[in-house]
N, C-alpha and C positions, 0 to 999 in steps of 0.2 A: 536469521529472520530478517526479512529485508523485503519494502516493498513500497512503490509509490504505487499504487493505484495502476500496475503491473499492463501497457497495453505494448503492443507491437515487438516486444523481448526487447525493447530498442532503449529501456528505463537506465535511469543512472542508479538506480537502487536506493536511490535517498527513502527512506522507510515513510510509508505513510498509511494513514488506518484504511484499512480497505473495505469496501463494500460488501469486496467476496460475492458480485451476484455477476449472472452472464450479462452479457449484448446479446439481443434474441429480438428476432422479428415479431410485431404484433398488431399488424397493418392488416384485419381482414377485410373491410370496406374504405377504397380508394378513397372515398368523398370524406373520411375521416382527418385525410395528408393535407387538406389547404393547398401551400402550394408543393408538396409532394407530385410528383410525374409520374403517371402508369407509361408512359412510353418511351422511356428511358432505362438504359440495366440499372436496376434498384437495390439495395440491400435495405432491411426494415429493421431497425434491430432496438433493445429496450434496455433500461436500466429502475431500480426504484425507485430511484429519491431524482429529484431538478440539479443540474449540475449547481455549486456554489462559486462559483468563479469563472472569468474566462484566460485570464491571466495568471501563464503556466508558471509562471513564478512563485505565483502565490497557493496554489492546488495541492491540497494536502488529503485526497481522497480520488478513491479508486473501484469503478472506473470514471474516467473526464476526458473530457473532448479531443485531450490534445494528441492523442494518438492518430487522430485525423489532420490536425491543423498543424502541427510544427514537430519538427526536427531538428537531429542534434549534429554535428561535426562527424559524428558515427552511430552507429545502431547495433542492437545484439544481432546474430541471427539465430530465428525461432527453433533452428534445429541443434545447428552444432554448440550455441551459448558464444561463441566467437564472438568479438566484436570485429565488423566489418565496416564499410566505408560509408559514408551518409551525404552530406553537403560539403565533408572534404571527401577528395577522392582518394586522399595519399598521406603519408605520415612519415615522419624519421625522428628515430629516438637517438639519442646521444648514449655514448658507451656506457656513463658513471650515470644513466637513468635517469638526469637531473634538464634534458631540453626536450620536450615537444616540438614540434613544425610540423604546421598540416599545412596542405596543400587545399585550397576549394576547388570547387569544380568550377570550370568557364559559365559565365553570363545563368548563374543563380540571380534564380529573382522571386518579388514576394509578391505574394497574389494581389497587391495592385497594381504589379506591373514595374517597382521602382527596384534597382539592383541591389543584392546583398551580396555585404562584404564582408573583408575582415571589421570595418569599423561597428558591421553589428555583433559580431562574436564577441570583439573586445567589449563593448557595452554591456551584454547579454553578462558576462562573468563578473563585471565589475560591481551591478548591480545586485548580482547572486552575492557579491562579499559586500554590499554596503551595509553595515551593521544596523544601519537605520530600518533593512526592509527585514520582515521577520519571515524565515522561508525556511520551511526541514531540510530543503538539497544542501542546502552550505556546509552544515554537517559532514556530509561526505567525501569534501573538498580541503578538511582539517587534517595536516600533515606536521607529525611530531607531538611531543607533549605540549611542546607551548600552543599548538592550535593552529600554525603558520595557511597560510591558503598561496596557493600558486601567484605568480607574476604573469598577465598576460597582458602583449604588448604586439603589436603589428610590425607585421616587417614591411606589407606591402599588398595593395588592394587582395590577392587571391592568398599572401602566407600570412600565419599568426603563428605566434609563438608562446609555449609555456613553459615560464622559469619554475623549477622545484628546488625548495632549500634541503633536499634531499631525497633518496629515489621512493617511491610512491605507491605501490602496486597497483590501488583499483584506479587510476591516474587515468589509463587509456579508456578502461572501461565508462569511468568519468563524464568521459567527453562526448556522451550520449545526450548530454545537458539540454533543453530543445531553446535553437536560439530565437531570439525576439527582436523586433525591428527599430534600431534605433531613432531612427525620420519620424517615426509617430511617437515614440517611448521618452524621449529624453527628454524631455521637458518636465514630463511629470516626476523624473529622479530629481531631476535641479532643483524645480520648485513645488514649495512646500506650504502646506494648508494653515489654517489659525492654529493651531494645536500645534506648527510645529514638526509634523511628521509630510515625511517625501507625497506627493499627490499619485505616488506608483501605486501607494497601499490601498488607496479607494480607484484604482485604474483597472478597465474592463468587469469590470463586475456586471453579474448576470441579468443587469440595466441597460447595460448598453447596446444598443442597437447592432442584429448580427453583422450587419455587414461592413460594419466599423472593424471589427475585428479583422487585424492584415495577420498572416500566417503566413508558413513554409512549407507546411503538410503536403498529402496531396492532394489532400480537400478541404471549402474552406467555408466559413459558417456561411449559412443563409437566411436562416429564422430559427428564432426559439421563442415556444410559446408556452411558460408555464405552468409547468403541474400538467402537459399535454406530452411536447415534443420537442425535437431537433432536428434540422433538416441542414445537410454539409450538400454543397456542390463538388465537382469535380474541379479542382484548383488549375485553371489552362496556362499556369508559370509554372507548374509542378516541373523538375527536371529528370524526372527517369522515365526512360524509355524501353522498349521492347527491343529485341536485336532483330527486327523488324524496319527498326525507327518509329514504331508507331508511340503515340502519345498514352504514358500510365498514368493513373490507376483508369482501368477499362471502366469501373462501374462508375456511373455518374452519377448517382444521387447515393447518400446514404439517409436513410429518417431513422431517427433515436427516440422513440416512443418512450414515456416517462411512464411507467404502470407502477401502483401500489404493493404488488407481494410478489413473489416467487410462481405462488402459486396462480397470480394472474397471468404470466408469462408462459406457465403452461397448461394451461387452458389454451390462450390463442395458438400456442404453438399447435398443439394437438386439433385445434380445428381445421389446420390445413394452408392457411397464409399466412406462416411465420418462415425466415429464416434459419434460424439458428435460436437456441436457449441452454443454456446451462443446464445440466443434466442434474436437478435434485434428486439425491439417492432414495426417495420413499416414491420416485415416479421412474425410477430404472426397469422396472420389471414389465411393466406396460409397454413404456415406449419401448422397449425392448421385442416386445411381441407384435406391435405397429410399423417397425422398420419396412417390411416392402411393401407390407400396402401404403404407409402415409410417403413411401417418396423418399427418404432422409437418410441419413449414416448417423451412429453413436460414435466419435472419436474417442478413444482411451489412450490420455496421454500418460499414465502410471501416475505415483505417488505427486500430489500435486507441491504445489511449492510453496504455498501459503502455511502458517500457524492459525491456529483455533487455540484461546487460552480464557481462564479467568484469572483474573487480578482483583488484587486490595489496594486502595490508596494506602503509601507508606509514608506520606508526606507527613512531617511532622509540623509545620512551619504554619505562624499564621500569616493572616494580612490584617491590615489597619485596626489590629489587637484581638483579631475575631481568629481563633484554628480554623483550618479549612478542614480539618476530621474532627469531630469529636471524641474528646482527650481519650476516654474509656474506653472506645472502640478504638482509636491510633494504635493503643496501648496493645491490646489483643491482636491486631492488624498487623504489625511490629516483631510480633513473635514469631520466631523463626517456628518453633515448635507447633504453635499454634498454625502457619501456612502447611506443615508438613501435613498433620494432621486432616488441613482440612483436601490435601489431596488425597491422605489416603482414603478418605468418605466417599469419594467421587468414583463413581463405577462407570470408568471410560467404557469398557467390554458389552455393557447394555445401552450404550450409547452409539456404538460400532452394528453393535446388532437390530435395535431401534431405529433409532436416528439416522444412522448413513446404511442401514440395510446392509451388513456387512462390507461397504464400499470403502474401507478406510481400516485403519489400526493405530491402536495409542501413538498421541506422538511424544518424544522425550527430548526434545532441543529446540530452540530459535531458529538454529540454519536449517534450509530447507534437505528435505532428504536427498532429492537429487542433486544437494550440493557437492562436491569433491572434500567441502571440508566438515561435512556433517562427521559426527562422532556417533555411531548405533552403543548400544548398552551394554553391547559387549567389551567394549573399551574402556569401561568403569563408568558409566555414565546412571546415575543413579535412579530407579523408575521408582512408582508409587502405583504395586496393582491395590486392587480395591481388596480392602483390611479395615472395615469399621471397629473393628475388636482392637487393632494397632491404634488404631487414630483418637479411639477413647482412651487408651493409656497413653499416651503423649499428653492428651488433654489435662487428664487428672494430675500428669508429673509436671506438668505448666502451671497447677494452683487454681482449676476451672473447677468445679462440681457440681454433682446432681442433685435436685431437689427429690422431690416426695414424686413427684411428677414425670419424672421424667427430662427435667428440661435444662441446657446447660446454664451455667450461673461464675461468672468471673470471682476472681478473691474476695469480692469485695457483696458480693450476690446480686452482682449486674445481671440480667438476662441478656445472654447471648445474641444477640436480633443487627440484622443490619441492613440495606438495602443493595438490590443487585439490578443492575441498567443496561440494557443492549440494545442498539437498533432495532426499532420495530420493522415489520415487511418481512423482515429476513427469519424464515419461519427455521430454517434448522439453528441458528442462534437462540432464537426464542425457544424452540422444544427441549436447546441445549439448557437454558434457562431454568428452565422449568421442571429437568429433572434435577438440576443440581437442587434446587428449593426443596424439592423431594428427596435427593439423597441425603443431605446439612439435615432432616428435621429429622434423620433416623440417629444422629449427632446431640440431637436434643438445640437445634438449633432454627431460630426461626427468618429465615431470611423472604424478604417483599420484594418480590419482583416486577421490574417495571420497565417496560420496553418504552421507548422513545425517539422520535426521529431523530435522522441523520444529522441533521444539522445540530437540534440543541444537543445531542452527543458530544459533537466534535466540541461546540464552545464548553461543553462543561470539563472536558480532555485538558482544553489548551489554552483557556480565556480565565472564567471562575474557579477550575479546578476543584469543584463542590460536588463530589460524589465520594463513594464509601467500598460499593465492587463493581465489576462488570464483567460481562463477556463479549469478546471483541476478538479480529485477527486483523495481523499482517499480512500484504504481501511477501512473497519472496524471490529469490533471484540464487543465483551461484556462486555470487562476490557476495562476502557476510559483510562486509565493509561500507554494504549497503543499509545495514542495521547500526552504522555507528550515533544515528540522532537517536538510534532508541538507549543505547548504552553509554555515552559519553555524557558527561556529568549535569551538564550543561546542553544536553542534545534537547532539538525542538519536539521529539517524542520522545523524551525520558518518563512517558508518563504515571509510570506506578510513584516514581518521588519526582515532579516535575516542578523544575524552579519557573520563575517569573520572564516574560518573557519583554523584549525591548518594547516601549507603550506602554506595558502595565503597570498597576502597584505592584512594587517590590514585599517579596516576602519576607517575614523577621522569624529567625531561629529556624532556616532550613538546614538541612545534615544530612550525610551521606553514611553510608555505613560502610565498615572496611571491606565487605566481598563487592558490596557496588564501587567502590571506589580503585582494586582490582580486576573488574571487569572489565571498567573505562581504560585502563591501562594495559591491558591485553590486547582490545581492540586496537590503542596506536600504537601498539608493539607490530602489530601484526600485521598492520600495512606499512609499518616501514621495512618489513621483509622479504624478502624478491624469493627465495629459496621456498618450495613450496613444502615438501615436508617440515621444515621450522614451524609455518604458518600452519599446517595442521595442527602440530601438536602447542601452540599456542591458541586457538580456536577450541582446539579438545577441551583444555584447562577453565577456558569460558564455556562451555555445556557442563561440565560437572559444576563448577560455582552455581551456575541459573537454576540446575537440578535439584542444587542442596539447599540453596537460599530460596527459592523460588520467588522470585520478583514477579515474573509469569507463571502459572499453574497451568502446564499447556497439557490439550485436552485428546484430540484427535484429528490427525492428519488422511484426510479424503482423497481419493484420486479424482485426477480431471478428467472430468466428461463433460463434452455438447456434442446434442444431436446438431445437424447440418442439412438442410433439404439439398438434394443430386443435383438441383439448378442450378448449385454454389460450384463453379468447376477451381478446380487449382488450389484446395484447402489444402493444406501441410501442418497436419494438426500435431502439438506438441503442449506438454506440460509447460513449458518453459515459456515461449510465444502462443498457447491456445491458436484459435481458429484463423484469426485474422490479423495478426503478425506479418503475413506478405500480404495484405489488403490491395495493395499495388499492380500483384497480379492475379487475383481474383478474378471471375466471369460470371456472370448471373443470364441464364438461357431461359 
C-alpha cells in the first residue's frame, strides 16, 4: 500500500491519503476560466476539494499540483514502473550499493529563470530530514532499524552525491523526491517564528500569491481562485524537449477546476467540454454506450493500485489526561476478534456488484495488485468472505451479547454504537459508507455515519487524532517501501495507532502491539534487502500479519478507468501513471 497523492508514476511512494478522484475537464463556458485562454492547446481538468498547500514538502494528499510544478532527480515511467531519468540525466551506483552520483542535466533552470543546481537538491533533502519539518516523505528515506537517512553532499554544481550506511533498495526509486528552490526556500528553514518552529511550515500555503510559487515542472502556477480553480502555464525553463528540439510540454495552459462531487464531474464531462474524468463504476455503462458519438476513449488500465479500506482507531494513548478513544469502545476496537468479526459482516461481493458495478473484486493486502511483491490468497493470505453467522460467533466467544432486541451489548451491557467518517464528495466512499452501516446493524450494531470534508479529515488523521472509524484509501505504487510511514512505528501515516507528531502535545500511554511492532520490522528488513525473492517472502509475512490483525479491513480493489476526449493525442494510459504521466508530450487538437 503506498501512495502520495499518485500523479505522473514519477511519486517517491511516500504514502499519503488520497483523494482517489480523477483530474477531468469541466470547463463548458470559456467566460467561466478568468484568465483561462480559448486560443491556446488547453487541458481542463477537475478535482474535489482546493488544493491544501503549495509546498511539495509539506502535501499529504492526492491529487496536488505538484505533478505539474516540480520534479524529482528521476521519475517512474508510466508504463514499464522503471525509474528513469528526470533533472538528473545519469546515475552511478557503487558495487557494495552504498554511493549515489547523479549527474544533472546542463543549464536546468527554475521557472524564474535563476539556475538549478546541486545546491538545491542538497537543500531540497536536508530539509526533507530536518526533524523540525513534519512531512510523510522522510519516512521512506529511513534505512535500518536505527532509522539512519542518507548523506547528501555536493561534489560539484551538476554532481551530488548519496552516502548510504547500508545498501537501500527503494534508494533510486527515492530520488523521485520533487526538488525545491533553495534562493527563495532558505531562509524560511533558517529562520524561525514566535513559537519556535522553522517559517517553512507556514511557507507557500494556498495564500500565497500563484505566481510566487517558483517550480521545476513543466508548468507553472498562474492563479488559484478558491473553491473555483487553477490555472498552470507552460513553464518556458522547462528542460525537455522533442527530438525535434522543439520546446515541451505542447499544451500551454492546464485549468484545474475545483467541483464538489464525482458526480459533478460527470455531468460536465457528459455534456461535451470536458477533458478527461475518472470513470465511476455506476456511470461505466452509459459512457460506455456514448464512446463515439461523445468523441472520447474509456482507457482500462486493469487492477488499479490504490486500497479502499475501513479502520478503527487503535490508539490507546491520551493527551493532556483526556483518551483520544473512549475507553469502552478502545476496548472493543482493540480486539483482534472483534475487527475479524467485524469484517466478516462486510459483504465486499454486493459491494463489487453495487458499488463498482462489477468493476473490481475483494481486495486482501496493502501492496497493490500489480505490485511484483503482492501476495494473492493463495499463498496463505487470509480473506474474510461475508459470514455474518461466523462473525456473530466470534462476537459472542469475545464476551458481546444480545439483548431482547436484537442489539449488540459489550460485557459490561454497553451498546455497541460507534461513529464512522469519510470524505464527503466521494460518492463511492460514502455509498461504501453507508452500506457498511447497513451490513454492522444486521451485527446488531449501530454505527453513525458522517461524511466530512477533506480537510477536517486529514486534521482529525494527523493533528487531533479524535475520531473512532473511517473509510478511506491509499495510493499505490510497486515499491511497498513506499507504505513504510503507514507501517513503521513512528510513520507520519501510522494512522490506525498514530503517535504525536514534532509541534504537537505529546501523547501519554501510547503502545504498540507485537504484530504492529513486527510489521515495522519487516518493512526495514525488507529494504535493506537487494535479492528480490527474499523481499517477497518478507512482504508475504507482512500480508498475512495485516490479514490476521487487521489494522486495515481492506475492502475492494477497482480497476482504473478514465474516459479521454480523441482531442487528447499521445495518452499512454496505464494503471501505474493513469492518463497524464507523459503530460509533457500530450496534444490537445
Amino acid at each position: 500500500m503506498a501512495g502520495t497523492w499518485v500523479t505522473r508514476g514519477r511519486q517517491i511512494m511516500a504514502l499519503m491519503l488520497a483523494l482517489a478522484i480523477g483530474l477531468v475537464s469541466t470547463g463548458c463556458n470559456p467566460a467561466r476560466f478568468a484568465q483561462a485562454s480559448v486560443d491556446v492547446p488547453r487541458l481542463v481538468l477537475s478535482a474535489l476539494s482546493d488544493p491544501k498547500t503549495f509546498n511539495p514538502i509539506l502535501s499529504q494528499e492526492s491529487p496536488n499540483i505538484f505533478s505539474f510544478t516540480f520534479e524529482g532527480l528521476t521519475t517512474t515511467d508510466g508504463i514499464s514502473g522503471e525509474t528513469v531519468p528526470a533533472l538528473a540525466e545519469s546515475w552511478e551506483i557503487s558495487d557494495d550499493g552504498k554511493i549515489l552520483v547523479f549527474t544533472l542535466r546542463e543549464g536546468l533552470r527554475w521557472s524564474d529563470g535563476e539556475p538549478l543546481t546541486t545546491d538545491d537538491v542538497v537543500f531540497t533533502y536536508d530539509t526533507l530530514f530536518n526533524p523540525a519539518i513534519l512531512t510523510n516523505s522522510r519516512d521512506g528515506f529511513r534505512i535500518g532499524t536505527q532509522g539512519l537517512l542518507p548523506e547528501v553532499s555536493k561534489l560539484d554544481d551538476r554532481r551530488v552525491q548519496f552516502t548510504l550506511p547500508e545498501p537501500f533498495a527503494p534508494m533510486l526509486g527515492n530520488t523521485a523526491l520533487n526538488i525545491i528552490p533553495a534562493h527563495i526556500l532558505r531562509p524560511t528553514v533558517e529562520n524561525l517564528d514566535a513559537q519556535g518552529n522553522p517559517l517553512f511550515l507556514s511557507t507557500w500555503g494556498t495564500d500565497t500569491p500563484a505566481r510566487q510559487i517558483v517550480g521545476n515542472g513543466p508548468f507553472q502556477l498562474a492563479q488559484y481562485v478558491p473553491g473555483e480553480r487553477v490555472i498552470f502555464e507552460r513553464n518556458p525553463y522547462y528542460w525537455q524537449e522533442d527530438a525535434q528540439g522543439n520546446p515541451q510540454p505542447y499544451v500551454e495552459q492546464v485549468v484545474w477546476q475545483i467541483v464538489g462531487s464525482t458526480d459533478t464531474s460527470f455531468f460536465q464531462f457528459r455534456s461535451g467540454g470536458l477533458d478527461m474524468d475518472n470513470v465511476q463504476p455506476d456511470f461505466f455503462s452509459l459512457l460506455k454506450r456514448e464512446e463515439e458519438r461523445g468523441d472520447f476513449t474509456i482507457y482500462n488500465g486493469g487492477p488499479g493500485l490504490g486500497t479502499n479500506f475501513f479502520a478503527f482507531n487503535l490508539n490507546r494513548a491520551s493527551r493532556n489526561g483526556d483518551p483520544l478513544v473512549n475507553p469502552v469502545r478502545s476496548a472493543w476496537f482493540n480486539s483482534v476478534a472483534f475487527r475479524q468479526a467485524i469484517s466478516y459482516g462486510i459483504d465486499r461481493q454486493t459491494m463489487v456488484n453495487n458499488i463498482f458495478q462489477g468493476l473490481g473484486q475483494p481486495q486482501t493486502s496493502p501492496i497493490s495488485v500489480p505490485s511484483p511483491y503482492y501476495a494473492p490468497p493463495e499463498l496463505g493470505i487470509r480473506t474474510y468472505d461475508y459470514d455474518p453467522e461466523r462473525a456473530k460467533e466470534l462476537l459472542l466467544a469475545d464476551g458481546f451479547q444480545y439483548n431482547s432486541t436484537g442489539e449488540l451489548l459489550d460485557g459490561a451491557g454497553n451498546r455497541v454504537r460507534f461513529t464512522l467518517i469519510t470524505n464527503s464528495g466521494n460518492k463511492i466512499r460514502e455509498s461504501i459508507g453507508a452500506q457498511i452501516k447497513n451490513d454492522l446493524s444486521k451485527l446488531g450494531i449501530q454505527v453513525d455515519f458522517q461524511p466530512l470534508a477533506f480537510n477536517a479529515l486529514v486534521d482529525r488523521l494527523t493533528d487531533s487524532l479524535d475520531w473512532e472509524a473511517l473509510v478511506l484509501g491509499l495510493t499505490g505504487g510497486t515499491e511497498p517501501n513506499g507504505g513504510a510511514n503507514v507501517w513503521l512505528l513512528d510513520g507520519a501515516l501510522h494512522a490506525f495507532n498514530q503517535n504525536a507528531g514534532p509541534g504537537q502535545d505529546p501523547l501519554e500511554g501510547w503502545q504498540a502491539a507485537d504484530w504492529e511492532r513486527r510489521i515495522a520490522e519487516l518493512y526495514v528488513q525488507a529494504a535493506q534487502v537487494i535479492d528480490e525473492e527474499e523481499r517477497f517472502e518478507l512482504y508475504k509475512e507482512t500480508q498475512q500479519l495485516t490479514q490476521e490483525y487487521l489494522p486495515f479491513t481492506y475492502l475492494i480493489n477497482n480497476l482504473s478507468l478514465t474516459a479521454v476526449r480523441n482531442r487528447v493525442k499521445g495518452v499512454k494510459y496505464t494503471a501505474l501513471g493513469g492518463a497524464l504521466w507523459n503530460i509533457q508530450e500530450l496534444k490537445v487538437e
